[in-house]
N, C-alpha and C positions, 0 to 999 in steps of 0.2 A: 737230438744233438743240441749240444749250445756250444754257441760263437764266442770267444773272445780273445780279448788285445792287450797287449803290452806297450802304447804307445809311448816312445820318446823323444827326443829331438835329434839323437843318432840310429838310434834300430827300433822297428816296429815288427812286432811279436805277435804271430797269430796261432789259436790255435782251435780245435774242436774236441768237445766233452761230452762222456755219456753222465749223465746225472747220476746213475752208481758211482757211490765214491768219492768224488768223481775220477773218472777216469781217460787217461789221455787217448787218442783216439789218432789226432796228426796236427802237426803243428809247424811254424817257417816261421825264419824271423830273414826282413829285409831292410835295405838301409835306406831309411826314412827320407830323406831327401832326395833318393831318385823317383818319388812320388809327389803328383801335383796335393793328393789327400788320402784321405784316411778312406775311402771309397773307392780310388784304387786300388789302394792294396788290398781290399777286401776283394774284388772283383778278380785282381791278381790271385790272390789265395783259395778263393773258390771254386775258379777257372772256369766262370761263368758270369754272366751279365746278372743270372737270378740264380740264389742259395738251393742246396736240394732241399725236398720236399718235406724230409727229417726233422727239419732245424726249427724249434720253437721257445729257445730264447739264444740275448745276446747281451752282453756287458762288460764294456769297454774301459781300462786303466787308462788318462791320458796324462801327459805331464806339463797341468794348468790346470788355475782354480775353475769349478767347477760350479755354472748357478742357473738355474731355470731349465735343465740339460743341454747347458750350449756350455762350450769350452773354445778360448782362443789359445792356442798351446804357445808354453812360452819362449820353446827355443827353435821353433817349426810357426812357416807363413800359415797355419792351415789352420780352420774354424770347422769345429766338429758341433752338429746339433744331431739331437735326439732324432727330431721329426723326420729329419733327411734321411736316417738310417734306418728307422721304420720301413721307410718307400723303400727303398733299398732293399733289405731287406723281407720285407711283404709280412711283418711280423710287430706283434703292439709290444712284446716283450724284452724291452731293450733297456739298460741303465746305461749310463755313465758316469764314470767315478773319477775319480784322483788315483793316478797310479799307486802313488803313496797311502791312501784305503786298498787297494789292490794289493800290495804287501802285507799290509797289518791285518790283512782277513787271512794272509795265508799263515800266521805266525802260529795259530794254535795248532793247526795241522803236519807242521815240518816234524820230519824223522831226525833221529837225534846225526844220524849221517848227513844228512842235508843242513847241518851249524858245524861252526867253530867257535870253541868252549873262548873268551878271551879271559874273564874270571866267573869262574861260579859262581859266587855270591851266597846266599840266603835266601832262595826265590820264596816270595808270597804266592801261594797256589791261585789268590784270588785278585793280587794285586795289578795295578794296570801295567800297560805295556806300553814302550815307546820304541820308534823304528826312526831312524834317519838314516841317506841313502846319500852319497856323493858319488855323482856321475859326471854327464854334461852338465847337469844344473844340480840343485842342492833339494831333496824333498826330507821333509819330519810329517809322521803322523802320528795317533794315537789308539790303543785299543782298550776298551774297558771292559774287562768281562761281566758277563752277567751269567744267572744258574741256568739259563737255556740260552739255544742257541747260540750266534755268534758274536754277540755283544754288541757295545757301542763302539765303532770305526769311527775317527774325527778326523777331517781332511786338516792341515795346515798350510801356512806359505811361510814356514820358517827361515826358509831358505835365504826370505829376502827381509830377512831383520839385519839390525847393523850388526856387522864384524866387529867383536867387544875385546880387545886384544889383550894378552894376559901374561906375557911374559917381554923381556925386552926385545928380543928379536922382532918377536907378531909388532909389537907397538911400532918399531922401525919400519916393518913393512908397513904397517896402516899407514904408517907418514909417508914413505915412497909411494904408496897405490893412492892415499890423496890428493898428491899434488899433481898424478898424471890424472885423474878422474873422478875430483871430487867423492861426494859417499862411496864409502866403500861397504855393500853388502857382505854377509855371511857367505852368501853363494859366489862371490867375488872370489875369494879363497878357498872354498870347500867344495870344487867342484877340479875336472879338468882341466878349464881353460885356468882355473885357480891356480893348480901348482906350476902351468907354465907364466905363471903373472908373480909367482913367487920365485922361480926361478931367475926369472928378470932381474926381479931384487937383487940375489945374490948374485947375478952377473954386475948388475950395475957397479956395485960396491968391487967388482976384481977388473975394474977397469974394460970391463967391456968385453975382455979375455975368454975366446971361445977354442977348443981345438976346433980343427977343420973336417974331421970323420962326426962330430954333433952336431956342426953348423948342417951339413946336409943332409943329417938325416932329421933334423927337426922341421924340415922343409916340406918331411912326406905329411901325411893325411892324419895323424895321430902324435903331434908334440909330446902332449904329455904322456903319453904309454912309453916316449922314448926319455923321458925326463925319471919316470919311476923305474924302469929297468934299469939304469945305468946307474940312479940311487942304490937299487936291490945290490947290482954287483960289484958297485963302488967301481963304477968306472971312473966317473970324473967326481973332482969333488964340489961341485957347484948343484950341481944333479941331486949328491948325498944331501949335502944341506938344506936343498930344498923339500926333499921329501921326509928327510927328520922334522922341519917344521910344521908340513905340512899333518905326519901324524900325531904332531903335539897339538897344533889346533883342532884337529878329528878330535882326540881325547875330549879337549876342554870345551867344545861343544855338545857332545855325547853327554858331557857330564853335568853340564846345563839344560838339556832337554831331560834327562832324567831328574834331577834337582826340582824343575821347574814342577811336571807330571807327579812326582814323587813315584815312581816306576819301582814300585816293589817288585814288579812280575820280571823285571828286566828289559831291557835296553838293548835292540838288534841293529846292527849295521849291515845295509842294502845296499844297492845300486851295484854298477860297473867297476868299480875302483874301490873297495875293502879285499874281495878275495882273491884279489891279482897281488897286494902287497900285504899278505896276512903273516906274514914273516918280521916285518917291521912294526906290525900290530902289537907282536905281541911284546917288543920290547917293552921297556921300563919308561919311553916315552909317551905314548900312550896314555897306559893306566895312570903314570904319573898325574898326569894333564887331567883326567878323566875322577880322578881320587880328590884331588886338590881343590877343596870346596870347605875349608875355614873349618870350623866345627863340626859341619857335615860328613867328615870324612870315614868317622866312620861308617855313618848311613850307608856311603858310598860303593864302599867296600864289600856292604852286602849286599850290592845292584848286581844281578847274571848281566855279562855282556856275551854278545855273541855274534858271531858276524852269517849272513843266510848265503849259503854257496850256492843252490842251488837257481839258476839263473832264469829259471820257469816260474818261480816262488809267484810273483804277481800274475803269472794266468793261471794257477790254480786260486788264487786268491779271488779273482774275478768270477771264477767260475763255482769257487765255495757261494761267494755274494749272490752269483744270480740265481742259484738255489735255496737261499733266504731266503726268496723274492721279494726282497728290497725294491 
């Protein structure tokens, strides 16, 4: 068997694999904060203090840079090292990775039912890949294929470069999110807590003006799921505007990491928050944003985008890796 994880700063994903294939076997995803570590929930998941007897490797997605195999995760109190997990475990065969390598291993593997086509493009069979993910926080990674096996994975921390605003709206928000907090990261915007910090915005500007059925339901556990649903149905139009800007800056950062990579293979959108609003994907805001690179535009155009629905993607990915044996 092999162990692995989907660690994030809202849900932690476990699950186990037979190295044919691989193949799923069983798996839970639990909500990360009702755990002191990443050690209980393994002991949760196991439903034993020690793994059975089966188990001889393990490798872990976590979501934080990744060095000497210790990880402080960035949106979670909790410090994940290698050695600890060994004990734990009782096993020498353990990595840990970047969630965001955790995806980009599972890209070559996905069945064409597991994406959402956003444009076809022109794919390069051999060209590289880029993946960026908006969830609780913001991950980008890389994949480079080579003629065997599973290529080169490159962890990033894109997430946390500056927020480069591109139209006058985004520029108004960078001025509003500056003056409440200084720099404003990438991940400041392109994440959850993002579109309800963009919502803000546009409340600001309507005098503050809330109905009283959004004031309370923003109060529950999940702001921004009620921020994008109510965009999706055009309930309120504060909600709408925020989440049209919110997929215009998706775009025009998509379009930037592939630009940057030069992502012949095509460019995937991950995380929690692409296949929940893949409806306003695929509008013309979007690719607009996404296209809109000067000269480059045509390149652009023949970048595949594609969004990964399948919501396992990085623990097969972990589990493709620890079959590597990376």
């Amino acid at each position: 068997m092999i162990l692995v994880g989907d660690i994030g700063g809202t849900h932690s994903r476990l699950a186990l694999f037979t190295p044919d294939g691989p193949s799923l076997v069983k798996d839970a995803v639990y909500s990360s904060r009702k755990f002191s570590g990443l050690a209980e929930v393994i002991r949760e998941f196991l439903g034993a203090t020690q793994p059975p007897l089966e188990l001889e490797k393990a490798c872990f997605g976590v979501a934080g840079p990744v060095k000497n195999g210790h990880c402080k995760l960035t949106h979670l109190p909790w410090d994940v090292d290698v050695k600890s997990l060994r004990s734990l475990l009782s096993i020498e065969a353990v990595c840990l990775i970047n969630d965001l390598v955790a995806l980009a291993a599972a890209v070559p593997f996905l069945k064409p039912s597991e994406v959402r086509v956003l444009q076809a493009g022109v794919p390069d069979p051999q060209g590289k890949i880029a993946v960026i993910a908006a969830g609780t926080g913001l991950g980008q990674s890389f994949l480079i294929p080579q003629e065997r096996g599973l290529g080169i994975v490159v962890a990033t921390e894109g997430g946390q470069c500056d927020f480069p605003p591109h139209q006058s709206e985004a520029i108004a928000l960078h001025r509003f999110l500056t003056e409440r907090a200084g720099r404003v990261a990438l991940e400041d915007v392109l994440s959850g807590p993002g579109l309800v910090r963009i919502y803000e915005f546009f409340k600001s500007s309507d005098a503050g003006l809330e109905p009283q059925w959004l004031t309370g339901e923003l109060l529950g556990e999940d702001p921004a799921a009620v921020i994008s649903q109510c965009g999706l149905a055009r309930k309120n139009s504060n909600c709408e505007k925020a989440l049209d800007l919110f997929v215009s800056i998706y775009g025009a950062a998509a379009g930037n990491l592939a630009l940057q990579l030069g992502a012949g293979g095509g460019i995937y959108l991950a995380g929690g928050i692409a296949p929940k609003i893949i409806s306003r994907l695929k509008t013309s805001q979007f690719l607009d944003s996404f296209r809109a690179k000067g000269a480059f535009k045509n390149f652009m155009m023949k970048v595949p985008v594609k969004v990964i629905l399948n919501d396992r993607a990085a623990l097969f990915g972990a589990a493709h890796y620890a079959i590597s044996g990376r």
